[in-house]
TIMI-605351 format. One line per 10 residues: number of its first residue (from 1); their letters; for each residue x, y, z of N, C-alpha, C. Coordinates in pm, 1 decimal. Each point is the difference from the previous one (the first is absolute). Example, Ala and Ser with C-alpha at 12.3 -4.5 7.8 and 13.67 -1.06 7.14 Angstrom:
2
1 = as = 1319.0:-569.0:780.0:-89.0:119.0:0.0:90.0:120.0:0.0 | -35.0:105.0:-72.0:82.0:119.0:6.0:-77.0:109.0:73.0
***
This chain:
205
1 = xxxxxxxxxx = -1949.3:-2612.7:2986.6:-109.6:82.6:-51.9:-78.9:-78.5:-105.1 | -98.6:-33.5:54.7:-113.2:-20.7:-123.7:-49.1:71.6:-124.4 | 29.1:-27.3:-148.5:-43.5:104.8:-59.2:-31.9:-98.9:-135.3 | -114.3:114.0:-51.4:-121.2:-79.7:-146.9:75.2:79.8:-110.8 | -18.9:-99.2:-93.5:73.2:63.5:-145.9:-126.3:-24.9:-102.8 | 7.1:133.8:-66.0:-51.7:-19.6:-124.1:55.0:-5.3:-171.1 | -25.8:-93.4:-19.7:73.4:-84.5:-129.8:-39.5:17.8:-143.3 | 13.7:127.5:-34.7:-70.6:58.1:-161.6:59.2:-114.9:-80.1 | -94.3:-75.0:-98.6:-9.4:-142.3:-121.0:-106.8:81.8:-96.6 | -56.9:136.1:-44.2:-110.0:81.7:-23.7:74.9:32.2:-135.7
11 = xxxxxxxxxx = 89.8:25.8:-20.7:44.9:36.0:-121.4:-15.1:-54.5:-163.3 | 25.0:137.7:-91.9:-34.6:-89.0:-163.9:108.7:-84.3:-35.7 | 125.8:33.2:2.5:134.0:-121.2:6.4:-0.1:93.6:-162.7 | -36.4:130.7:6.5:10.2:40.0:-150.9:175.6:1.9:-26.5 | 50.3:21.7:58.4:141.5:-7.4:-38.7:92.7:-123.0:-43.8 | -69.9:-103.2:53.4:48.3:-154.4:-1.0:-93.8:-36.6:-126.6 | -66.3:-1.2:23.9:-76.1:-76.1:-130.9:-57.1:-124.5:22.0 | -7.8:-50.8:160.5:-60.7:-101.3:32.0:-14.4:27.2:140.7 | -105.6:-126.3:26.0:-57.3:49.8:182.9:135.6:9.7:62.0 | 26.2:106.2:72.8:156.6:-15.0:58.0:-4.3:-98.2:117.9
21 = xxxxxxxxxx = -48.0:21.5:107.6:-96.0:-58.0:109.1:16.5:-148.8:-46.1 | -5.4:-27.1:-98.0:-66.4:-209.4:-51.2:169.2:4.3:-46.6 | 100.9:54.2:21.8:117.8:-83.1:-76.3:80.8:-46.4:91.5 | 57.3:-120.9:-80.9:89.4:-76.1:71.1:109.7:11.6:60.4 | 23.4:12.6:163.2:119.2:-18.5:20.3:42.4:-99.5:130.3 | 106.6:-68.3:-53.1:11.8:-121.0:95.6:-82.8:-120.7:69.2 | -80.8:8.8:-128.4:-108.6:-106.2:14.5:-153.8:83.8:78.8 | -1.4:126.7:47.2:-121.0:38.7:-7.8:-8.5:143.3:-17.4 | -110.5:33.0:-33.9:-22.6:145.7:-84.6:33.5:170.3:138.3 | 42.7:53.9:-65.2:50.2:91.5:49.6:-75.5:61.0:138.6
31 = xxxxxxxxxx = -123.1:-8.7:-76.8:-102.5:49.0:129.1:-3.2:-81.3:114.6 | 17.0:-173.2:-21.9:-31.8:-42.2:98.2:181.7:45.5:126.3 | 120.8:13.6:-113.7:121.7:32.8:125.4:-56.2:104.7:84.9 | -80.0:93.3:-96.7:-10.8:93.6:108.2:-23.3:-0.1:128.8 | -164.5:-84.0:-48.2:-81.3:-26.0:71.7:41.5:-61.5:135.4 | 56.4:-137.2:-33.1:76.8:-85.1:132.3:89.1:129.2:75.3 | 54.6:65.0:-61.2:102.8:80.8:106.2:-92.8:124.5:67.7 | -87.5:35.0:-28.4:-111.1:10.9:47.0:-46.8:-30.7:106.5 | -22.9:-118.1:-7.9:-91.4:-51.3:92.2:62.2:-66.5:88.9 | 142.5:-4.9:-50.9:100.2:-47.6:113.7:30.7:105.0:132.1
41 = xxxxxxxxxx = -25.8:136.3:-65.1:58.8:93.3:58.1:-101.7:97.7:56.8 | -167.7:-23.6:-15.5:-99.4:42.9:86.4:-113.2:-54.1:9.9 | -77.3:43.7:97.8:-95.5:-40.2:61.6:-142.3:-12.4:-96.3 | 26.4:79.8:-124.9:-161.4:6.4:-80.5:93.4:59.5:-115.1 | -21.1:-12.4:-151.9:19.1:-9.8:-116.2:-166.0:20.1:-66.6 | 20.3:96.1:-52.3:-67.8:54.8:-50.6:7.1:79.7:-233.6 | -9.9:-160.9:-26.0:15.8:9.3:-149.0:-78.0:90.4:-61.9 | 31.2:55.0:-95.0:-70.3:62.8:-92.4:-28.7:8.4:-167.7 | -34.8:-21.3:-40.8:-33.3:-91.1:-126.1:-117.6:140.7:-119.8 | 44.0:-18.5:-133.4:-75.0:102.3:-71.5:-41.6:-71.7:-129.7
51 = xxxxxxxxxx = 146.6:33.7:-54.9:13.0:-46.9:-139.7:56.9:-122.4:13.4 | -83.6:-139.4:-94.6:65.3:-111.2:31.2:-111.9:-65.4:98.9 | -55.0:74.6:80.0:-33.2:-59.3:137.4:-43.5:-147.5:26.2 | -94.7:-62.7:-110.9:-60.1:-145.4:16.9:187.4:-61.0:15.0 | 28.7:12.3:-101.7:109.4:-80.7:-25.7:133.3:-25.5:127.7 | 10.0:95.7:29.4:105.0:46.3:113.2:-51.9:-32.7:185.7 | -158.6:10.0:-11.5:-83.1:-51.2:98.5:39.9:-126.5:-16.7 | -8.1:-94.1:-98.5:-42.7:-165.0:-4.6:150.8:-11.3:20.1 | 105.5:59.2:0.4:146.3:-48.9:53.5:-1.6:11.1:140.7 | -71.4:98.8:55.1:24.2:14.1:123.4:-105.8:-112.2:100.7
61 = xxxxxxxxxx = -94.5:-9.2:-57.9:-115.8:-105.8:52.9:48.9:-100.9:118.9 | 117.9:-33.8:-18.8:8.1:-74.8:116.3:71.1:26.6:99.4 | 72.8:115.9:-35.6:69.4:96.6:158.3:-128.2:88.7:68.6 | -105.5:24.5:-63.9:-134.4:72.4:24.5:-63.1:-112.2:99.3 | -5.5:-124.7:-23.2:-39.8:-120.9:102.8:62.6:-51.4:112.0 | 136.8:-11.2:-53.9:85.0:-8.8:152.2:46.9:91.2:58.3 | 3.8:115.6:-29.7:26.0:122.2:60.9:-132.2:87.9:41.5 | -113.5:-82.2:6.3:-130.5:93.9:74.3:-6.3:40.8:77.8 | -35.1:165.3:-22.2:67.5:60.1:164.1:45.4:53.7:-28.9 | 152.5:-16.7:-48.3:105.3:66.1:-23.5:2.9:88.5:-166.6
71 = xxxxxxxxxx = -25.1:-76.2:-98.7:-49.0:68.2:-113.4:-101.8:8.6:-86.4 | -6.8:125.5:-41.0:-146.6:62.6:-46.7:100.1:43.6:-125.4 | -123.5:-5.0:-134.4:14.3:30.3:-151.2:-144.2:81.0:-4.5 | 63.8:137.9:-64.8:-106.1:77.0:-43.3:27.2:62.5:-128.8 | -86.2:-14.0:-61.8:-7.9:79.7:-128.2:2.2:177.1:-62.8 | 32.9:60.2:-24.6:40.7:87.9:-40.9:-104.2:35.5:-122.3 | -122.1:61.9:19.7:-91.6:22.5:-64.9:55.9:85.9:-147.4 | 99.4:107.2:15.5:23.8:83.2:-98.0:148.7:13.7:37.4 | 91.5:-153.7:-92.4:121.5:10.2:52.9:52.0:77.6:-118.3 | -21.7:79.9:-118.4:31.5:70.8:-76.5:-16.7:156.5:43.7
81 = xxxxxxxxxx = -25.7:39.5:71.8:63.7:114.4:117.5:111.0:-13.9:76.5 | 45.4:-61.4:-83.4:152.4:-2.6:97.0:84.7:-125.4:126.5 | 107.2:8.3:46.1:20.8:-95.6:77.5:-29.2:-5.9:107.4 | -15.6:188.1:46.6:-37.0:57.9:112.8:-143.8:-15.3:65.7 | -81.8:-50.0:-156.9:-161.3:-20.9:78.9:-4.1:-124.3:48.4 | 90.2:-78.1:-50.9:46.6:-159.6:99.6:32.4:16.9:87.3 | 73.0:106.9:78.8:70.8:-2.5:121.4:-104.5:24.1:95.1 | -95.9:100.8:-47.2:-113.1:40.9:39.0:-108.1:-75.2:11.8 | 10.0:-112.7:-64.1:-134.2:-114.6:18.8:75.7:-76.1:106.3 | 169.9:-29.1:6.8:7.9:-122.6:120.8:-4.2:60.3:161.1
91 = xxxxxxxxxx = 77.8:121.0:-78.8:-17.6:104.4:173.7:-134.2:-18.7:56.5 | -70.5:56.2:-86.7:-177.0:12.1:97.8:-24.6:-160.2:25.7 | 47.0:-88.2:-8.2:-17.9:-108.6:55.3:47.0:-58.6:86.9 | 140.2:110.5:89.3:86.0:-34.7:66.1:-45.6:18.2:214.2 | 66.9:-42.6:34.5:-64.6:4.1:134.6:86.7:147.3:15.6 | -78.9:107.8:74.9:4.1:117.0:-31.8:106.5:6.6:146.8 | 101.9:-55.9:76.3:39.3:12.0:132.0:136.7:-58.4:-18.5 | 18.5:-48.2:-105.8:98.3:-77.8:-17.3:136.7:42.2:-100.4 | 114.7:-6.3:-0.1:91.4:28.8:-85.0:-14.1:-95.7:-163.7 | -0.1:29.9:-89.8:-21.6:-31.1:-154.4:98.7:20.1:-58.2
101 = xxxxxxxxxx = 53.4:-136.6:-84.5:106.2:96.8:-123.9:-77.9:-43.9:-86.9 | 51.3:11.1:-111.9:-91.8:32.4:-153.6:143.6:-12.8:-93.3 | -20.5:-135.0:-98.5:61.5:-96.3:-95.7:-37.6:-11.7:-152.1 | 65.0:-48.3:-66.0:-88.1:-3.8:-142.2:44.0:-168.0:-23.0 | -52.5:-30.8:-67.4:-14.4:-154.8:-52.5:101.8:-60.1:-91.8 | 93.2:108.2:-3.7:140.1:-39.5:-134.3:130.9:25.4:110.1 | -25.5:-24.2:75.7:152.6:61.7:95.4:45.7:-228.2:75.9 | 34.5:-69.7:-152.6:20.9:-131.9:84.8:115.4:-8.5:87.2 | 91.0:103.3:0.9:125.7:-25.6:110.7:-17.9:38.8:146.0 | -107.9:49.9:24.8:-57.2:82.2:128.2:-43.6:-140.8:107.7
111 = xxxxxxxxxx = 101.5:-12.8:73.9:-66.7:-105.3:95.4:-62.9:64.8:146.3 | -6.4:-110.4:76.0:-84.3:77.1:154.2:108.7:96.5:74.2 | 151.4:-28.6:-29.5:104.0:59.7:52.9:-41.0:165.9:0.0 | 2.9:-9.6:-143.0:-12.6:156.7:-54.0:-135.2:46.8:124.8 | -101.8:18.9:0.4:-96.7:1.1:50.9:60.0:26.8:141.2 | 79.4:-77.2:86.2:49.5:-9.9:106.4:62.5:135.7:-20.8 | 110.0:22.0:-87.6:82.8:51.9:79.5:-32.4:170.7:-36.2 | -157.2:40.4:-91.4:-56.0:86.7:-7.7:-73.8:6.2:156.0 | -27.8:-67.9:77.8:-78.4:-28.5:150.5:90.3:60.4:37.1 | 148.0:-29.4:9.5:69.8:9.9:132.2:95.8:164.7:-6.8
121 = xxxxxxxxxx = -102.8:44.6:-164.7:55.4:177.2:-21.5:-78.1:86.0:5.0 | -129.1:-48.6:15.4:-80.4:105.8:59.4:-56.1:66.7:138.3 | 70.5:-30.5:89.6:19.4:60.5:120.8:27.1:147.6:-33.2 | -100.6:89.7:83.0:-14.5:160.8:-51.9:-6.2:25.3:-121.6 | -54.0:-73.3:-105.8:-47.9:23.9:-112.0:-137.3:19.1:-47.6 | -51.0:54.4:-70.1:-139.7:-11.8:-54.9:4.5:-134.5:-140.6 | 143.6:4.9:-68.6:-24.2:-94.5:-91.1:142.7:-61.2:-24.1 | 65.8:-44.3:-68.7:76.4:-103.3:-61.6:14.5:-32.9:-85.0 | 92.4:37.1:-108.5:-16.7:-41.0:-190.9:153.6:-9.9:-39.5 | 24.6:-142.9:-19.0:138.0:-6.4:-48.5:39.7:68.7:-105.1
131 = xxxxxxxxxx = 142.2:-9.9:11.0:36.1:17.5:-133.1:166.6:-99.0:-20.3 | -3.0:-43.8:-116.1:140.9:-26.2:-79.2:52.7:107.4:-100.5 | 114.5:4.4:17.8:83.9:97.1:-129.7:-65.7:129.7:-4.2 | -92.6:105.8:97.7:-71.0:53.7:49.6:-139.5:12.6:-96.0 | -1.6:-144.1:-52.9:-108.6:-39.2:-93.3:-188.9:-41.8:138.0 | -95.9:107.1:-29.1:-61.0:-48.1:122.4:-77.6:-147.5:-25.2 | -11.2:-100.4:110.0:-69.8:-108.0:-38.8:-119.2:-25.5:95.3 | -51.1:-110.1:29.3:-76.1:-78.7:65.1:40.5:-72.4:74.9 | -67.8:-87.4:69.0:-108.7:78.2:61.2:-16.1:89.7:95.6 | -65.2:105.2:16.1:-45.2:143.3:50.0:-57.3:-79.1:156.6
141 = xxxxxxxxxx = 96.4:43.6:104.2:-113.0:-17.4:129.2:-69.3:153.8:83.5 | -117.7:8.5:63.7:-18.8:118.9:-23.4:-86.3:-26.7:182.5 | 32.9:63.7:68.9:-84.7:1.3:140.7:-149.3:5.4:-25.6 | -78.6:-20.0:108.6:-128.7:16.4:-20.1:-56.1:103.9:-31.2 | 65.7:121.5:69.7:-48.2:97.8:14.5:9.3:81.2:-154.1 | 50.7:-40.4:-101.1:-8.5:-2.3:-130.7:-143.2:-41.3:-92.4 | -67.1:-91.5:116.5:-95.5:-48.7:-126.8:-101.5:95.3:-38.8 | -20.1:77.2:65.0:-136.0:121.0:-35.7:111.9:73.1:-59.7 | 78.3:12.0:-49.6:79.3:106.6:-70.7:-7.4:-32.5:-175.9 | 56.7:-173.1:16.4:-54.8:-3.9:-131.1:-110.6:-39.2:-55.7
151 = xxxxxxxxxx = -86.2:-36.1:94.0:-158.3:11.4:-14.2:-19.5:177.1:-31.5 | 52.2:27.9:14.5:-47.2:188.3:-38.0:74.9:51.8:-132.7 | 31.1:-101.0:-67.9:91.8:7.8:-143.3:-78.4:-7.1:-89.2 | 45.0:30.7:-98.0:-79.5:-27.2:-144.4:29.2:-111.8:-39.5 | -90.6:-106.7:-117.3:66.1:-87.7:-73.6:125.3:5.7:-88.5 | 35.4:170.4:-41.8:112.4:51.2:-109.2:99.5:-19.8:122.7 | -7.3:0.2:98.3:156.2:13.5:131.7:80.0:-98.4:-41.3 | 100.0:34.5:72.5:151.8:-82.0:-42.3:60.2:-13.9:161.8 | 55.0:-102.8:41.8:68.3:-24.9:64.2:105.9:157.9:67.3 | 66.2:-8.6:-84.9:56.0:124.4:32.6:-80.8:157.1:75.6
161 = xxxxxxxxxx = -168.0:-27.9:-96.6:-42.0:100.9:62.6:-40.0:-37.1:152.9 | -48.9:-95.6:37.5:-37.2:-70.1:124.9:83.6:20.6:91.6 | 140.5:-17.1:-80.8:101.4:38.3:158.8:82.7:164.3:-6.7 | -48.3:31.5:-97.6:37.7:170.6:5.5:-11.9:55.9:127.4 | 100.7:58.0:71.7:-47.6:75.4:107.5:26.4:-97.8:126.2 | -46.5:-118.1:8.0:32.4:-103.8:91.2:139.0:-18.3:80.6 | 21.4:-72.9:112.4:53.8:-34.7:49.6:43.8:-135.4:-9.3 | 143.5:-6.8:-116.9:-32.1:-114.1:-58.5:196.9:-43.8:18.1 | 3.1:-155.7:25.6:125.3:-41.6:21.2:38.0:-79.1:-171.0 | 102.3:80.7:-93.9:48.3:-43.3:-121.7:69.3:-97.6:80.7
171 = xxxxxxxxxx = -23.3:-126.7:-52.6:75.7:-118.4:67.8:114.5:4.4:-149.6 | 94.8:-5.1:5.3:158.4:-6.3:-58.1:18.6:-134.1:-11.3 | -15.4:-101.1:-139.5:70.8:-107.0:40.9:68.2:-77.4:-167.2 | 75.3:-67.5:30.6:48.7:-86.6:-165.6:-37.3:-69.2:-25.6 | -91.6:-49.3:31.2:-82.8:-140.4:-26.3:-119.0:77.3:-112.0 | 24.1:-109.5:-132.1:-90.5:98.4:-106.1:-141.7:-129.1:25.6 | -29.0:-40.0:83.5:-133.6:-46.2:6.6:-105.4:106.9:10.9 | 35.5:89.9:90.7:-87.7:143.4:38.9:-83.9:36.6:-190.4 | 135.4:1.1:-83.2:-62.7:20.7:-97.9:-20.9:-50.8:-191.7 | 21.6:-107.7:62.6:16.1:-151.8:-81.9:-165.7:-15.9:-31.4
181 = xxxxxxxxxx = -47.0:132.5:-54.1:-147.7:-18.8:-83.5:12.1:-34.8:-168.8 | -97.5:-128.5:-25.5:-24.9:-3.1:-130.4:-79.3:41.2:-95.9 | 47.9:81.1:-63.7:-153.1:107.4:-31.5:67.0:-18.9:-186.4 | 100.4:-100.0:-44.6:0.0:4.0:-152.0:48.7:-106.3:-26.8 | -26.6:-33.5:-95.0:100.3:-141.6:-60.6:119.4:-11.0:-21.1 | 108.3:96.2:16.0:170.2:-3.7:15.5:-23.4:-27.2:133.9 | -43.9:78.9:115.9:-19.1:-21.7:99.7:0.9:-156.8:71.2 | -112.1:-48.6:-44.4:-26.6:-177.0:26.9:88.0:-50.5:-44.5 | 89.7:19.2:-113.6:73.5:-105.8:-12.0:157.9:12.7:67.5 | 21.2:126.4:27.6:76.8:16.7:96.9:45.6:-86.5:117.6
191 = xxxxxxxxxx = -163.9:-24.0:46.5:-49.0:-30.1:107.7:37.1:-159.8:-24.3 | -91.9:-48.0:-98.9:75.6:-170.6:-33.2:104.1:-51.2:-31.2 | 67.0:112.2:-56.5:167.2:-44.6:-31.4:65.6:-19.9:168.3 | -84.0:132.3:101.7:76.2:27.7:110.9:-35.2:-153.8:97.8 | -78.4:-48.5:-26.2:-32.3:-120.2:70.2:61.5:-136.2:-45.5 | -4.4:1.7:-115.1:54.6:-111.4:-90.9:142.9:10.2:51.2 | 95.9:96.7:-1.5:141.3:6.1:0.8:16.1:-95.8:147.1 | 128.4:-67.7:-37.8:95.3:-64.8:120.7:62.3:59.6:55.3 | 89.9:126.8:-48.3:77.7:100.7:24.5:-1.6:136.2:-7.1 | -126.2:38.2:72.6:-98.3:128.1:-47.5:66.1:97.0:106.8
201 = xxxxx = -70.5:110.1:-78.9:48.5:136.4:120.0:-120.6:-25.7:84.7 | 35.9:99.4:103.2:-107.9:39.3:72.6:-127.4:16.1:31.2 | 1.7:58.8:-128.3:-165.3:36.3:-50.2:11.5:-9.3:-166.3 | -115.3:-18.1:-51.2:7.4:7.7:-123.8:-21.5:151.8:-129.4 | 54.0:55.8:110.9:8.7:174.2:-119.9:122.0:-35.0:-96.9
***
């Protein structure tokens, strides 16, 4: 199954206290792990960019060149309405026939696997949203027949409200990549201790 992801990078990073999107991990910035697993794992990538945007654009500049075609960066005119009016700027840019999941730009443990094995659980589903420790994560895959649904949302919507009511497969799993988001500074360094270690757990919670 062929399917386009859209990649929210739109955010203030008010909780971190620095571009979250621009920090370091494993020699490149968070957005770009996303990004590669991304684009490893569909046909069109579809970035989205708000707060930050010059800055977070000029990182991406050269996956935007060799990936022509495949990924598009759009801006987020009024990304202080929320995360949801991002979801809403990459959707309406999405090929309207096609299956979509929808990512955020701080999730660096999320490889193309994940992505896969959200593909191979939505058979008779309308959507797909992991979870660890029944903590819900990313990334969200959602059938086509979804996209005029959250095109018919408000910018205040939430994820949760989008799949209210839906026909939706809770994927069950232990792998805390699903929700290995960095959204604070205990957080990140979590994250670097968890990489740095020789003799690390699993994940870095």
């Amino acid at each position: 199954m062929m399917i386009q992801t859209v990649l929210l990078a739109a955010g203030s990073s008010s909780r971190m206290g620095e571009v979250k999107p621009l920090l370091p991990y494993q020699g490149e910035s968070l957005v770009i792990h996303a990004l590669k697993a991304a684009l490893q794992a569909s046909f069109r990538v579809v970035v989205v960019t708000g707060f930050y945007a010059e800055r977070i654009e000029e990182v991406l500049k050269p996956y935007r060149e060799t990936y022509a075609g495949h990924l598009s960066i759009i801006r987020n005119p009024h990304p202080e309405a929320g995360q949801f009016s991002s979801t809403l700027c990459g959707v309406r840019a999405l090929d309207p026939d096609q299956t979509f999941a929808i990512t955020m730009a701080d999730l660096p443990l999320v490889t193309a696997g994940h992505y896969t094995r959200l593909v191979q659980a939505l058979a008779g589903y309308e959507a797909v949203r992991p979870f660890c420790n029944q903590v819900p994560g990313h990334p969200v895959l959602c059938a086509a027949a979804l996209r005029p649904i959250v095109l018919g949302l408000p910018d205040t919507a939430t994820m949760r409200e989008l799949l209210a009511g839906r026909k939706v497969c809770n994927l069950e799993d232990d792998d805390p990549a699903w929700t290995t988001d960095i959204d604070t500074p205990e957080a990140y360094q979590r994250l670097i201790r968890f990489s740095q270690s020789t003799d690390r757990p699993s994940h870095p919670c």
